[in-house]
N, C-alpha and C positions, 0 to 999 in steps of 0.2 A: 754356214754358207757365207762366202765373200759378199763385199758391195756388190761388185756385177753382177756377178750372178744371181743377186737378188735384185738388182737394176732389171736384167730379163726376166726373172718371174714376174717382176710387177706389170711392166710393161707388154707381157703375153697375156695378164690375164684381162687389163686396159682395153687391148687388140679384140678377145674375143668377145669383152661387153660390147665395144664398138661396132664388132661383125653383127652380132645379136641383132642390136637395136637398127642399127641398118637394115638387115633383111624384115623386120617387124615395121618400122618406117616404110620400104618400097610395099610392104603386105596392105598394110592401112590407109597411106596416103595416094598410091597410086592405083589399088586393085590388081596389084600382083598375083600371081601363081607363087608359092611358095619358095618352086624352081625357079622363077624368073626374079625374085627377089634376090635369091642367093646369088645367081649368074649377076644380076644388077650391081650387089652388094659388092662381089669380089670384084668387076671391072671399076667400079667407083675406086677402093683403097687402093690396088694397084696401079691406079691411073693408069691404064693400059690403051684407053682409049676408042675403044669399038663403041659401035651405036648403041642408044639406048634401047631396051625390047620393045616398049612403046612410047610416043612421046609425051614428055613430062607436060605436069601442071606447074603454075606456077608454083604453087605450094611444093612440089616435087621436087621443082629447080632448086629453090632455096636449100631446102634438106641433101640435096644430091653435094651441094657448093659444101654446107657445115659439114658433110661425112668427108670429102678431101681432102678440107684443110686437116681435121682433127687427125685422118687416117696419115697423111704423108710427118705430120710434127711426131707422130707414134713410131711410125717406118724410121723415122730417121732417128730417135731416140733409141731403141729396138738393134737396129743395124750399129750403130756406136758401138752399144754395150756390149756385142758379141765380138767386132772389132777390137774393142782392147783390151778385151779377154783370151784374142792371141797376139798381139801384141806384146804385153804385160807378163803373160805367160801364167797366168791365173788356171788355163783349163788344165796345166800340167799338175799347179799345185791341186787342183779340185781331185784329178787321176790319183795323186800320190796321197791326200786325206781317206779317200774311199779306200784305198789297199790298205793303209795302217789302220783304219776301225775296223777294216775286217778282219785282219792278222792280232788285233785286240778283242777282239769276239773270240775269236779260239783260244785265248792264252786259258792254260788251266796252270793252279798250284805256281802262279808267278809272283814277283816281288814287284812294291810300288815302294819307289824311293821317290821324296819331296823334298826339294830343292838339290842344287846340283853346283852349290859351291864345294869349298876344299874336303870338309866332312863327306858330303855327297856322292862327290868326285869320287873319293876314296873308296867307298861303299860299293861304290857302283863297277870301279873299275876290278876289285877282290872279287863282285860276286861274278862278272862275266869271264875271269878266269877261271871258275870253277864250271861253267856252262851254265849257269843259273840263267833265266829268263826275266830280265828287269822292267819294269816301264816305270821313265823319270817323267815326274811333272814339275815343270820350272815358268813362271810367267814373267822370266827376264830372256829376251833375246839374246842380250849381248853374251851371257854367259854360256849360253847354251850353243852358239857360233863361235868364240872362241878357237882361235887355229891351234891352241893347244889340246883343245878336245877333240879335233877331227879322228884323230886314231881309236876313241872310243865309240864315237857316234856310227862311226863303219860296220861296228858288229851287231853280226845278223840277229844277238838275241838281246838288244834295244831297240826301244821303241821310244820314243820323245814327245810329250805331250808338254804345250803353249799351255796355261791355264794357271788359275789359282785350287791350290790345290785342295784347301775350306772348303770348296766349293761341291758339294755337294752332285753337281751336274758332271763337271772335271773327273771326280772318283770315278762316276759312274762309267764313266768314257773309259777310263782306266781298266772297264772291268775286276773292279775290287771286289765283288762279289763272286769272284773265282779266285781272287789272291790268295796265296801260301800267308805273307809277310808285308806290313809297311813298315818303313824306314823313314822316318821325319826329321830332316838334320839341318832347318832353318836356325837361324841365328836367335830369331824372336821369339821366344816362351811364351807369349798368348799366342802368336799363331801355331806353335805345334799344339797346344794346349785345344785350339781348335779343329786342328785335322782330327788328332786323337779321339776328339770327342764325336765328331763329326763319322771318324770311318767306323768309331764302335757302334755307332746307331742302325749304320747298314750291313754290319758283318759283325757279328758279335763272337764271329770264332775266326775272325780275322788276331795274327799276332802283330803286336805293336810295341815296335821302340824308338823310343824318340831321344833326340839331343836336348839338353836342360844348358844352359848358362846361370843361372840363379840357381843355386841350391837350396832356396826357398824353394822354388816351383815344381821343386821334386816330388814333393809328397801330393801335389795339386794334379800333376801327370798319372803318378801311381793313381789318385781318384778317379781319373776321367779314363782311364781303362790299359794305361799304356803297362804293357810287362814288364817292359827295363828300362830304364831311365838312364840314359849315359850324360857325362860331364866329361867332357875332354878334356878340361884344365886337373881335374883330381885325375885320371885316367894318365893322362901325359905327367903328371906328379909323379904319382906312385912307378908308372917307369923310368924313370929316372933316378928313383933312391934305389929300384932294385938293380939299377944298369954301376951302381955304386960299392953294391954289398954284394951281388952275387951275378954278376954280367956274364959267366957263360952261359947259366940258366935261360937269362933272357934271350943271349942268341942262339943258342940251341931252339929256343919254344920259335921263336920268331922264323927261324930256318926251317921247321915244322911246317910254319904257316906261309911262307913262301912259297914252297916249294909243291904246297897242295896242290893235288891235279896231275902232278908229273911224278916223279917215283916214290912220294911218302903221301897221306891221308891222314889226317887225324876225325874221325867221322862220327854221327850220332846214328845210332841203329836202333828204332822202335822196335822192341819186343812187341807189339800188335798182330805184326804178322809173322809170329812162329807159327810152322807147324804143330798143330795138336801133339805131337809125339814129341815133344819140345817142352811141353810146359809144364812148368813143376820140376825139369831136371833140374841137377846145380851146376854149375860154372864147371865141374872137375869132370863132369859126366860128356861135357861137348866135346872136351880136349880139344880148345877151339886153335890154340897154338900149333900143336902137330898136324892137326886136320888143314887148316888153312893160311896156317905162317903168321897171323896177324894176331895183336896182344890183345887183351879187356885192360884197360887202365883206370877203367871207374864206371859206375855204375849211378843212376839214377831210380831208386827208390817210388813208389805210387804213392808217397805222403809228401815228397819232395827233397826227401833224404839223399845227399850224394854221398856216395860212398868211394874212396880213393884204392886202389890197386885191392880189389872186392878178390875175399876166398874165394876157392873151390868150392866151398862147403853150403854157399848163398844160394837157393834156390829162385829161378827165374819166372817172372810174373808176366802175363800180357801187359802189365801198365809201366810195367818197369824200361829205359831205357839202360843200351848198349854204349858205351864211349869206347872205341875200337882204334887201334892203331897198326898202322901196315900198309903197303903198299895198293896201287887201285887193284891189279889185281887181286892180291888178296882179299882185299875188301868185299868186292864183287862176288867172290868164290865163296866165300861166309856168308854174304847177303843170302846168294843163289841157293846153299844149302839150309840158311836156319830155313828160310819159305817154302823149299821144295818138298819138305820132308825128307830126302834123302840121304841124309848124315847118317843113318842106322845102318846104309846099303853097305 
């Protein structure tokens, strides 16, 4: 809730002690009707001016004087507030907070990225090209208004959360208790060190990776619950002696990953949901190539095992994932059939 609009809560609820006690004052002091106290009450604050129901006592007077000053310095406090509240343009921001917590109440299976500098940026602007569903928490304005960011803030599936992201209140806003994924790519190693800790306590099957600068802090992250640990300085190393020793590799993969979304895929496919009639085949029994164009180029194992360009002969597990590559449709086409059952038909 802004100033103002917490200037008019205060000030409305001021008003209606004031009504209160004024019709309770005309009840006791002058032998009011209950109704004529109210009618009393309400031509007093409004200063409207009509006769009194009957005439005052002194004692009445007095009290009648303290309710108009008190009522009219309330009116005029009251009236300001609502005043530069259009003005100020406050009741559009108050319209536009109420639509974004309620378009954050329905997020299911979305991504919470923290902070939204260059690392950030980067994260956020890959995963909105794939259609992923983000919400940033940044408590820097300047960064987050940046006219270099306006073409990402435009897209329909960001959402921009003001806040610290530690913050335990902040998360919750985020609805991280329906998030897929957090991404924490502040500069500072105790503060991710503190989301991490922070988002495991309220989603404990929340995934989490965060950015490290200290390679001390790594093993401190891996404790406090985070899955992967990234180091952009070893990360940006190691590309660059491979962009040395074997640079088509690199552009090739990197062309891979650009180009996601539009005519190639490289994709993770949970075995969870095969069909029954699925599981326990092996890789040669799907003929997943002929059937739907797209490669297995690896395989993930239910002990943590990956396995690189996996036989025919490897039979398939619900715990086991898929590393698929091919086209969206084809992708799609293979999803559609390992879960429909229908790959027998």
């Amino acid at each position: 809730m802004s100033k103002e609009f917490r200037n008019i809560y205060i000030a409305s609820i001021i008003l209606l002690i004031v009504f209160i006690s004024g019709v309770f004052g005309f009840m006791s002091i002058e032998n009011y009707t209950f109704t004529e106290a109210v009618y009393m009450t309400i031509l007093t604050m409004s200063t409207v001016g009509f006769r009194e129901v009957k005439p005052l006592s002194p004692h009445g007077m007095i009290f009648t004087v303290i309710l108009i000053v008190t009522s009219l310095g309330l009116f005029g406090y009251f009236v300001t507030s609502i005043t530069r509240i259009f003005i100020d343009g406050d009741y559009k921001k108050a319209i536009k907070s109420f639509y974004k917590t309620k378009k954050i109440k329905k997020l299911k299976n979305h991504i919470i990225v923290c902070g939204f500098g260059r690392n950030g940026k980067k994260a956020v602007s890959d995963l909105l090209e794939i259609n992923k569903k983000v919400v940033v928490i940044d408590n820097n304005h300047k960064i987050i208004s940046n006219n270099t960011n306006e073409q990402i803030l435009k897209n329909k599936n960001l959402i921009v959360i003001h806040g610290d992201a530690a913050n335990e209140e902040t998360l919750i806003k985020a609805n991280i208790n329906n998030a897929k994924a957090l991404l924490t790519t502040l500069p500072n190693d105790a503060e991710n060190l503190l989301i991490v800790l922070t988002s495991k306590d309220i989603n404990k099957n929340l995934k989490i990776i965060s950015r490290v600068s200290d390679e001390h802090s790594f093993l401190k992250l891996k404790r406090a619950g985070a899955d992967n640990v990234i180091m952009p300085d070893i990360v940006g190393g190691a590309r660059m002696a491979k962009l040395i020793t074997e640079p088509d590799i690199v552009e090739f993969l990197e062309l891979i990953m650009l180009r996601e979304g539009q005519d190639v895929n490289l994709e993770e496919i949970s075995c969870d949901g095969l069909a029954a009639c699925f599981v326990n085949s092996t890789i040669a029994d799907l003929d997943i190539r002929k059937k739907t164009g797209a490669n297995i180029i690896g395989l993930k194992l239910e002990d943590g095992t990956y396995l690189f360009n996996p036989n025919g002969d490897i039979e398939l597990k619900k715990e086991d994932k898929l590393f698929v590559l091919g086209t969206v449709e084809q992708i799609s086409k293979l999803k559609s059939l390992l879960e429909s059952g229908r790959y027998f038909e």
